[in-house]
C-alpha positions in Angstrom: 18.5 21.9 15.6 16.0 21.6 12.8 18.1 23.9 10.1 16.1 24.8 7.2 13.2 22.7 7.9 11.7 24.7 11.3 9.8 22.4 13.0 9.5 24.7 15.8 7.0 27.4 17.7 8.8 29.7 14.5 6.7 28.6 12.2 3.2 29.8 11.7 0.5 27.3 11.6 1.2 23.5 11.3 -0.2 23.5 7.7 2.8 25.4 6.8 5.0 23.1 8.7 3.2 20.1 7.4 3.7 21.8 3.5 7.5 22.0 4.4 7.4 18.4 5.7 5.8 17.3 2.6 8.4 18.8 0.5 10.9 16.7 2.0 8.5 13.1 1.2 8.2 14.5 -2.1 11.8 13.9 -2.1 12.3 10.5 -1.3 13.1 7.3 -2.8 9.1 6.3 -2.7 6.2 5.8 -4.6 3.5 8.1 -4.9 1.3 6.1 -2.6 3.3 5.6 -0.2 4.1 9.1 0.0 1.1 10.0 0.1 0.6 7.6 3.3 3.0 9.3 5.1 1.9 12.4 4.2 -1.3 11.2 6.0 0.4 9.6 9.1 2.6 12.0 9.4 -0.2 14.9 10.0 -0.4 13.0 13.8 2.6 13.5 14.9 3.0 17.3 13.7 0.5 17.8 15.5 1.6 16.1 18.5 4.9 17.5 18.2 3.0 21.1 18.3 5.9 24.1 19.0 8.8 22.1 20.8 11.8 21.8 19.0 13.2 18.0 18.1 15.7 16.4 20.2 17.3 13.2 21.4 14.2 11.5 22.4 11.1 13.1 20.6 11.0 9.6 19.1 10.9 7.8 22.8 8.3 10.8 24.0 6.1 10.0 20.7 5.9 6.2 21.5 5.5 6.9 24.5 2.3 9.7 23.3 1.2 6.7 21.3 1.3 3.7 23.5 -1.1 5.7 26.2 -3.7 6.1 23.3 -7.0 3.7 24.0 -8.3 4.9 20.6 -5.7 3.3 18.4 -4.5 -0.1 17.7 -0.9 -1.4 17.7 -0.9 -1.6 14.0 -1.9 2.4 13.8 0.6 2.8 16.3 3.1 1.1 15.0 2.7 2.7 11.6 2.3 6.3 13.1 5.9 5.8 14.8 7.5 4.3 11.8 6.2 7.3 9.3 8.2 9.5 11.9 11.0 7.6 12.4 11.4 8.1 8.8 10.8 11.6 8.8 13.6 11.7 11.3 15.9 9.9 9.1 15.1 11.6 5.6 15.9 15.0 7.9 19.1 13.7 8.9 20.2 12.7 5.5 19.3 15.8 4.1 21.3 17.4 6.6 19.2 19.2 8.7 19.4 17.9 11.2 22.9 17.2 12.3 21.8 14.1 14.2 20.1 10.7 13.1 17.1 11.1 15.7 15.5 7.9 14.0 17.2 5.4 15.9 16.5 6.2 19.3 12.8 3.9 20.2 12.4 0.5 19.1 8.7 -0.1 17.1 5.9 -1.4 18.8 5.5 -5.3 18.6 2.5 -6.1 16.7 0.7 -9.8 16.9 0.3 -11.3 13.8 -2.2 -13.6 15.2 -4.7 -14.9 12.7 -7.8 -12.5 12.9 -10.3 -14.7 10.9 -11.9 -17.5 10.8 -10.4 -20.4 8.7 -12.0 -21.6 4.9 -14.2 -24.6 5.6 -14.6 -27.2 3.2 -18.2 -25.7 1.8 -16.6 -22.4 1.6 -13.6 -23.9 -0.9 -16.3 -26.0 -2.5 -18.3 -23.0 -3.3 -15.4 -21.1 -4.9 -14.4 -23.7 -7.1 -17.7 -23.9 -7.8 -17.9 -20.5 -9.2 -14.4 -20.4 -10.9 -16.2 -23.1 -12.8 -19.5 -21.4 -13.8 -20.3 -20.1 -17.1 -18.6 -16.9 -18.4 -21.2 -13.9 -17.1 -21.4 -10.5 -18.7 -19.2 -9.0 -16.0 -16.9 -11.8 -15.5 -14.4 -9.8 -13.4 -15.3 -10.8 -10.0 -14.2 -14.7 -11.3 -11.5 -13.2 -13.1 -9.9 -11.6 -9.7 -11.3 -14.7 -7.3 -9.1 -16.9 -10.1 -5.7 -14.7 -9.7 -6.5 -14.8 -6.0 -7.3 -18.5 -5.4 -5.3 -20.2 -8.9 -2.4 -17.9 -8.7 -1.9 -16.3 -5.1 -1.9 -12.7 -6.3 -2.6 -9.7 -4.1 -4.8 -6.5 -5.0 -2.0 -4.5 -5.7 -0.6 -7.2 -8.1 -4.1 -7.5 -10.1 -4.8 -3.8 -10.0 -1.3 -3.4 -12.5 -2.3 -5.8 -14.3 -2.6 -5.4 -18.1 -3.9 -7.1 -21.0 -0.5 -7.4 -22.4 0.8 -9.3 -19.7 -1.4 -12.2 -20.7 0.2 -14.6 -23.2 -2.3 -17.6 -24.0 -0.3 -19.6 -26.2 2.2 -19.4 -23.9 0.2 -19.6 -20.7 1.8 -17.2 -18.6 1.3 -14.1 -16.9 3.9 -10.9 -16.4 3.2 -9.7 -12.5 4.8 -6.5 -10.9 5.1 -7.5 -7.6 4.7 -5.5 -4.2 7.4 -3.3 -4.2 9.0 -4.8 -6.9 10.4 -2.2 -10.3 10.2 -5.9 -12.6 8.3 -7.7 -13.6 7.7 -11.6 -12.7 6.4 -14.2 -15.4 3.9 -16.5 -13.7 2.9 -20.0 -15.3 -1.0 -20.0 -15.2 -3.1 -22.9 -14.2 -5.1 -24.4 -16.6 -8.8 -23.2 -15.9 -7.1 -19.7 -15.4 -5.9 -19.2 -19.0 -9.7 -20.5 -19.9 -10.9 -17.8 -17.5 -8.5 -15.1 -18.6 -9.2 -15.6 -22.2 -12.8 -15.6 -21.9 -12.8 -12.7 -20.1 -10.6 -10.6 -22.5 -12.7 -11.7 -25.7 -16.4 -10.9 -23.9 -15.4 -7.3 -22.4 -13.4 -6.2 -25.7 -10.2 -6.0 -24.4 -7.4 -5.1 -26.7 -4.6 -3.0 -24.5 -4.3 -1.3 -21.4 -5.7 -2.1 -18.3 -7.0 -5.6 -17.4 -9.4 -4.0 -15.1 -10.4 -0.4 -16.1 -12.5 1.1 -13.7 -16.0 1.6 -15.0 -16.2 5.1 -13.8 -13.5 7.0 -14.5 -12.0 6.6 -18.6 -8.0 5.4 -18.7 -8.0 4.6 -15.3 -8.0 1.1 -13.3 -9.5 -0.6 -10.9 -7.7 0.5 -7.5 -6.9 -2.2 -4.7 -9.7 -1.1 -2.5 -12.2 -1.2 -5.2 -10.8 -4.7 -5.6 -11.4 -5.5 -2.0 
């Protein structure tokens, strides 16, 4: 069924078949990191998927792989059968496969349950406390608690941030959303445009990055480094 892509016992070695699978997420409508996540995901379920040849319900038999796993939760599962449902679709809209196999399981439901505790009063206290504090030489930490706290940003959203995209006299910020391909203009709070401008004149900023990574010249601070 598989066409040009052979995701069969034909091909020889699944890093073959997972360098043919990748040339068809190099090819989609994605960005690079989230191409590169399914690259990653993806690598279970070639593997699972082993010699047999796809058919109408590789996608149930996959769930159905994934929900007797101890080792994972239903977030991992979840995302490991959603990475191959789009597999499954991306093959069928490239035509080779003949048939939309994508459709055929429904995704694991997920609980979206609060996992932490919530922000006592000391704790909000405390923050404000700091967002308040004197300029320090490396300010970013109050810099990012500010855009966090001030402004509801996520990582992502203060990891493409750039120095251009602070306006003082006009006390806004430009902010490329998740997922987003423009750009939002956000009116800062007050102590945040203090914060913002303080931090630009102490660390030298002129262009670029808002928050270039300290170890690696021209790049930025990542949204792990972040967290």
């Amino acid at each position: 069924m598989a066409g040009d892509l052979v995701l069969t016992g034909a091909v020889d070695g699944q890093e073959r078949l997972m360098a043919q699978v990748g040339s068809v997420i190099d090819g989609m409508d994605a960005s690079e990191n989230t191409k590169s996540q399914y690259r990653r995901e993806l690598r279970y379920f070639i593997e699972w998927l082993g010699g047999r040849a796809l058919h109408v319900n590789t996608l149930i038999e996959w769930k159905n792989s994934l929900r007797q796993r101890s080792d994972l939760s239903t977030g991992s599962k979840a995302k490991y059968l959603s990475s191959a449902r789009t597999l499954l679709r991306e093959l069928h809209r490239l035509q080779i496969v003949p048939v939309d196999l994508s459709k055929s399981a429904k995704g694991f439901k997920v609980s979206r349950a609060h996992k932490r505790p919530p922000i006592s009063e000391d704790d909000i206290k405390n923050v404000l406390t700091f967002l308040n504090s004197p300029a320090k030489d490396d300010d970013r930490p109050r810099v990012i608690v500010g855009l966090m706290l001030l402004q509801g940003l996520r990582r992502i959203e203060i990891s493409r941030l750039d120095v251009e995209d602070f306006d003082r006299n006009a006390r806004t910020l430009k902010v490329l959303g998740k997922g987003c391909d423009d750009y939002e203009t956000v009116d800062l709070h007050p102590r945040m445009v203090e914060i913002l401008a303080e931090y630009i004149e102490s660390a030298n900023l002129r262009s670029g990055a808002l928050f270039p990574s300290p170890k690696k010249l021209g790049s930025r601070l990542t949204s792990n480094a972040i967290w």
